[in-house]
C-alpha positions as CSV (number, residue, x, y, z in Angstrom):
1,X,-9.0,-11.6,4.1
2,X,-6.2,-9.2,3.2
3,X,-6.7,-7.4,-0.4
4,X,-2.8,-8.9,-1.1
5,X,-1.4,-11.3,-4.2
6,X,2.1,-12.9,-2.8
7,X,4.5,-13.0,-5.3
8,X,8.2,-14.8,-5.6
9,X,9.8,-11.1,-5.3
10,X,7.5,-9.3,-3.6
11,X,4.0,-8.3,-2.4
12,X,0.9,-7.0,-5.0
13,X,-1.6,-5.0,-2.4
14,X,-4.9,-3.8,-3.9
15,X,-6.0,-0.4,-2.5
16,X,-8.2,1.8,-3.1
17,X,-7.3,5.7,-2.5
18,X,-9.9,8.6,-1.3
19,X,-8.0,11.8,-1.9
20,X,-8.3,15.1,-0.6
21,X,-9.4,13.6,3.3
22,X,-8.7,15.5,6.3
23,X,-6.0,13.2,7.3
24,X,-3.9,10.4,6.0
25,X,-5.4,7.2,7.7
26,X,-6.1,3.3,6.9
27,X,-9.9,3.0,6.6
28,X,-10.4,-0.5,6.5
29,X,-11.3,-2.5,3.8
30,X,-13.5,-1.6,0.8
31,X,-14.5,-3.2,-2.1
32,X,-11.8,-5.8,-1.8
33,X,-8.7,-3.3,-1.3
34,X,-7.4,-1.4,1.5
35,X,-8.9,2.0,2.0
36,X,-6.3,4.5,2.6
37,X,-7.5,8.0,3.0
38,X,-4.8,10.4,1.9
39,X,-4.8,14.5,2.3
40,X,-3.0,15.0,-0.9
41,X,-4.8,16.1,-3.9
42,X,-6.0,14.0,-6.9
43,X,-4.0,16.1,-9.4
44,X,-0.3,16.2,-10.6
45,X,0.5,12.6,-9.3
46,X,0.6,13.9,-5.5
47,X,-2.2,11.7,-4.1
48,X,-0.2,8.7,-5.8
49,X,2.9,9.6,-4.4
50,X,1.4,10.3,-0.9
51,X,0.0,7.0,-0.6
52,X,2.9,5.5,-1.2
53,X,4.9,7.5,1.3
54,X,2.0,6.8,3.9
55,X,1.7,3.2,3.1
56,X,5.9,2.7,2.9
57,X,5.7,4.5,6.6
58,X,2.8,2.1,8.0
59,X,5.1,-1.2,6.6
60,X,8.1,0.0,7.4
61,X,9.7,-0.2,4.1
62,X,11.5,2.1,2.1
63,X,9.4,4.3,-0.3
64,X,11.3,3.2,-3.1
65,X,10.7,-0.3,-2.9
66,X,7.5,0.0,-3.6
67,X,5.5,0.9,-7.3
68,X,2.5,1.7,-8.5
69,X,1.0,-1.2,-10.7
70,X,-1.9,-0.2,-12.0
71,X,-4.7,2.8,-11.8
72,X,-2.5,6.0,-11.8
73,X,-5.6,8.0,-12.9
74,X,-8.0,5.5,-10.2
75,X,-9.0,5.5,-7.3
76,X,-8.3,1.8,-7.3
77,X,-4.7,0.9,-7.3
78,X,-2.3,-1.8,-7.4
79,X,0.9,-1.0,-5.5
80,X,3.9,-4.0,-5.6
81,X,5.5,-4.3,-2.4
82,X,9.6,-6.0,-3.3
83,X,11.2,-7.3,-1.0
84,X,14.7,-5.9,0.0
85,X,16.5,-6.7,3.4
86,X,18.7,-9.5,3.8
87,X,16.1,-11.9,5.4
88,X,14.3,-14.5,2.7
89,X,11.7,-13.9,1.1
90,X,9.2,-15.9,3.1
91,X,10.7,-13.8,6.3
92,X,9.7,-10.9,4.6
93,X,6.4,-11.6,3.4
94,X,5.6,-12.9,6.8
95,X,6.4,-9.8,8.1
96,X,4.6,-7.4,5.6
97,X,1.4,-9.3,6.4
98,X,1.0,-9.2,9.8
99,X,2.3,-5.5,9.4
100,X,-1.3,-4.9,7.1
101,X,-3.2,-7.3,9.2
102,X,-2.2,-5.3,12.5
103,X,-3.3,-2.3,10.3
104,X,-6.8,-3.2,10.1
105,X,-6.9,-3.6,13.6
């Protein structure tokens, strides 16, 4: 089961972050989120704005499309995924899903 909320505009993914790793990388699943091991730093913000570079790259979406929810100071985190091409909405979110489920391949 994919740690992911579907919303009208968007996507809500549930991750949780493990800073200061020895590579950027999906790790699976843990605790109900995705585990995303990022080489940035816990401090000034930078392992929050890696992961969303990282994650952005993996899904093939623009970095700015997406936003951090919930847990700037956590480890567990709540990024919102909108939608933005021109295809519908259910297009999209079709698409971002088998984007994280090939992922966790």
């Amino acid at each position: 089961m994919l740690p992911v909320e579907k919303k009208t505009n968007g996507l809500l993914i549930h991750v949780y972050v493990q800073p200061k790793s020895s590579r950027n990388q999906i790790a699976g699943i843990h605790n109900n989120a995705l585990k995303i091991r990022i080489t940035a730093p816990p401090t000034d913000n930078k392992a929050n704005r890696a992961c969303i570079r990282f994650l952005a790259k993996q899904l093939g979406v623009p970095p700015s499309s997406m936003e951090l929810v919930s847990g700037k100071s956590s480890r567990s985190k709540q990024l919102f995924v909108a939608y933005t091409d021109a295809d519908t909405p259910k297009q999209q979110q079709t698409r971002l899903l088998e984007k994280l489920s090939a992922l966790l391949e």
